[in-house]
N, C-alpha and C positions, 0 to 999 in steps of 0.2 A: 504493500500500500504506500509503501514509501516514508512512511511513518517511523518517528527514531524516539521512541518511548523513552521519558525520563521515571522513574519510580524511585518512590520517598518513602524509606521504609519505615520512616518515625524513627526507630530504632534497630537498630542492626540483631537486638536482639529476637524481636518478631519476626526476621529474617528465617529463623527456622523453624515457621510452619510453612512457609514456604518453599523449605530446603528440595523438597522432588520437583517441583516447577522450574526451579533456577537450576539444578543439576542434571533432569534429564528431558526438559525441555529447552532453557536457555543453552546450558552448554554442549548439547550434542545433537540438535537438530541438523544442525550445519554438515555433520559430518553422518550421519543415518540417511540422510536427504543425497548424500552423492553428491555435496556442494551446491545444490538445488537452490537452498535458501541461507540468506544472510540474515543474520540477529542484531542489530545494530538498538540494540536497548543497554541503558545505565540505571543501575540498582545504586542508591545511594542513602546514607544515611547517617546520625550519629551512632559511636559509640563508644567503650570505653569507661571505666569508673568516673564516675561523675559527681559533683555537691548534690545530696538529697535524691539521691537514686537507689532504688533496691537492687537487688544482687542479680533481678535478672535484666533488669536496663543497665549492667552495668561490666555485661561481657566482650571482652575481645574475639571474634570470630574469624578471622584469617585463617587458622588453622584447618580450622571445618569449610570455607571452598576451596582450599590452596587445593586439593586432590581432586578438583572437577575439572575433566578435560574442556576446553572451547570455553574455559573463562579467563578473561584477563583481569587483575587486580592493582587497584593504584592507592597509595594513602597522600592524605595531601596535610601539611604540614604548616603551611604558611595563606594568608588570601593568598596573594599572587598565586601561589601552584594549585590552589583550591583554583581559583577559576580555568588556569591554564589547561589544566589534568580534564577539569569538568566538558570543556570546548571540545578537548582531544575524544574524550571521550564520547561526545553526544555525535562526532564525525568518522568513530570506529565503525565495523563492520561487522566489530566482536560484539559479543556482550561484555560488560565492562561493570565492575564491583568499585564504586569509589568509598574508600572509607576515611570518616571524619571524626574525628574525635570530641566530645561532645563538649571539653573545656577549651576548644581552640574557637571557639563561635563568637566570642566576646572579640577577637583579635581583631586589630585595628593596623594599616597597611596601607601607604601609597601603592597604586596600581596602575600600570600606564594605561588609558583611552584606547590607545591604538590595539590592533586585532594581534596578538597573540597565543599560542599555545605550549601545551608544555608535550616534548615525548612520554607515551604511556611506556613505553621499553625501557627507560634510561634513568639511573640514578640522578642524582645532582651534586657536583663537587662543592661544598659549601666552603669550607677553609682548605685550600693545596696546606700542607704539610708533610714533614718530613720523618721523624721519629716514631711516630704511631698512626694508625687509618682508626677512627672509632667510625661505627655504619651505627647508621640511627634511625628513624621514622617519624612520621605521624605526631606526637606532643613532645615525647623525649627528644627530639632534636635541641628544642629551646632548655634542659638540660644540660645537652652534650655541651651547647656552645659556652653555657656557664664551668663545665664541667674545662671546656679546652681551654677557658682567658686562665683557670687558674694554673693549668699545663702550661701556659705560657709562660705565667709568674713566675715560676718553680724551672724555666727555663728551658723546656721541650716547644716540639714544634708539633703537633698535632694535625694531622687531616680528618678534618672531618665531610664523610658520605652522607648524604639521605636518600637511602633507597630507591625510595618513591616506589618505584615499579617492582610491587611484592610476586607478581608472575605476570608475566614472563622476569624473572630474576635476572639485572643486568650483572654479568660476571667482566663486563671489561672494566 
C-alpha cells in the first residue's frame, strides 16, 4: 500500500504481547514471501527503569528480539540521533525496533533544520581515544562521558563508542 507504519508501543514492555506478531510476522514475512514483500514499519517506544515505574514498565528488552531474524534494532541516545535513527528508520525497508529510554525524554539538544539522518548499521565514534575503547548505549552513554573526563583527569585517553546499531552489530 505503500504505507510505512510508525507504532508506539507506550512501553517497550507491552511489547511482549505482541512478541508473535513482530517475530513471525514482522521479521520473516520478507523472507517466507521469496522477497515478495517488504516491511518497512518502526516499532518504537520507551523503556528502561524509570522514576515511579513498576517492574514491568520498567524492563530492558533487547535481548528478547536480538534473536529474531529480519529485525533490525537501533537505540538512540541523544535528540539528535533520536530523530536521525527515527528518519532512517521510517525510510528502511526493514522493520526496524527503535529503543528509547524513558529518562532521556526530558533531554534538551540543539538540532540542525536541515534534513539529516543517522546510519541504522553504524556505531558513532563519540570521543577518538587512545588507551581504552568503553562501547556504550542508549542513557549510559551520558555516564560513560562523565565516567571518560574523569579518565582524563587521572591522565588516560579514553575512546568512547555508542553503539547505536544493537543488530545489525557494527564490528568495524
Amino acid at each position: 500500500t505503500g504505507l510505512r507504519p510508525v507504532i508506539e508501543g507506550m512501553n517497550m514492555g507491552f511489547l511482549l504481547l505482541a512478541f508473535n506478531q513482530i517475530s513471525n510476522n514482522c521479521g520473516m514475512l520478507h523472507y517466507t514471501s521469496g522477497g515478495q514483500f517488504t516491511i518497512p514499519v518502526v516499532i518504537r517506544g520507551p523503556g528502561g527503569v524509570g522514576r515511579q515505574l513498576g517492574a514491568e514498565h520498567s524492563q530492558r528488552l533487547e535481548s528478547y528480539f536480538q534473536s529474531i531474524p529480519g529485525i533490525q534494532m537501533v537505540a538512540c541516545s541523544t535528540p539528535y540521533n533520536a530523530k536521525g535513527l527515527m528518519k532512517a528508520a521510517i525510510r528502511s525497508e526493514n522493520p526496524v525496533i527503535l529503543f528509547e529510554h524513558v529518562l532521556l525524554y526530558n533531554l534538551k539538544e540543539k538540532i540542525p533544520d536541515e534534513e539529516y539522518i543517522c546510519n541504522l548499521e553504524e556505531a558513532e565514534m563519540v570521543r577518538p581515544g587512545e588507551h581504552i575503547t568503553i562501547l556504550t548505549y542508549s542513557r549510559m552513554r551520558y555516564h560513560v562521558m562523565q565516567a571518560a573526563k574523569t579518565l582524563v583527569n587521572k591522565g588516560y585517553d579514553p575512546e568512547v563508542i555508542d553503539i547505536r546499531s544493537l543488530k545489525p552489530f557494527d564490528l568495524h
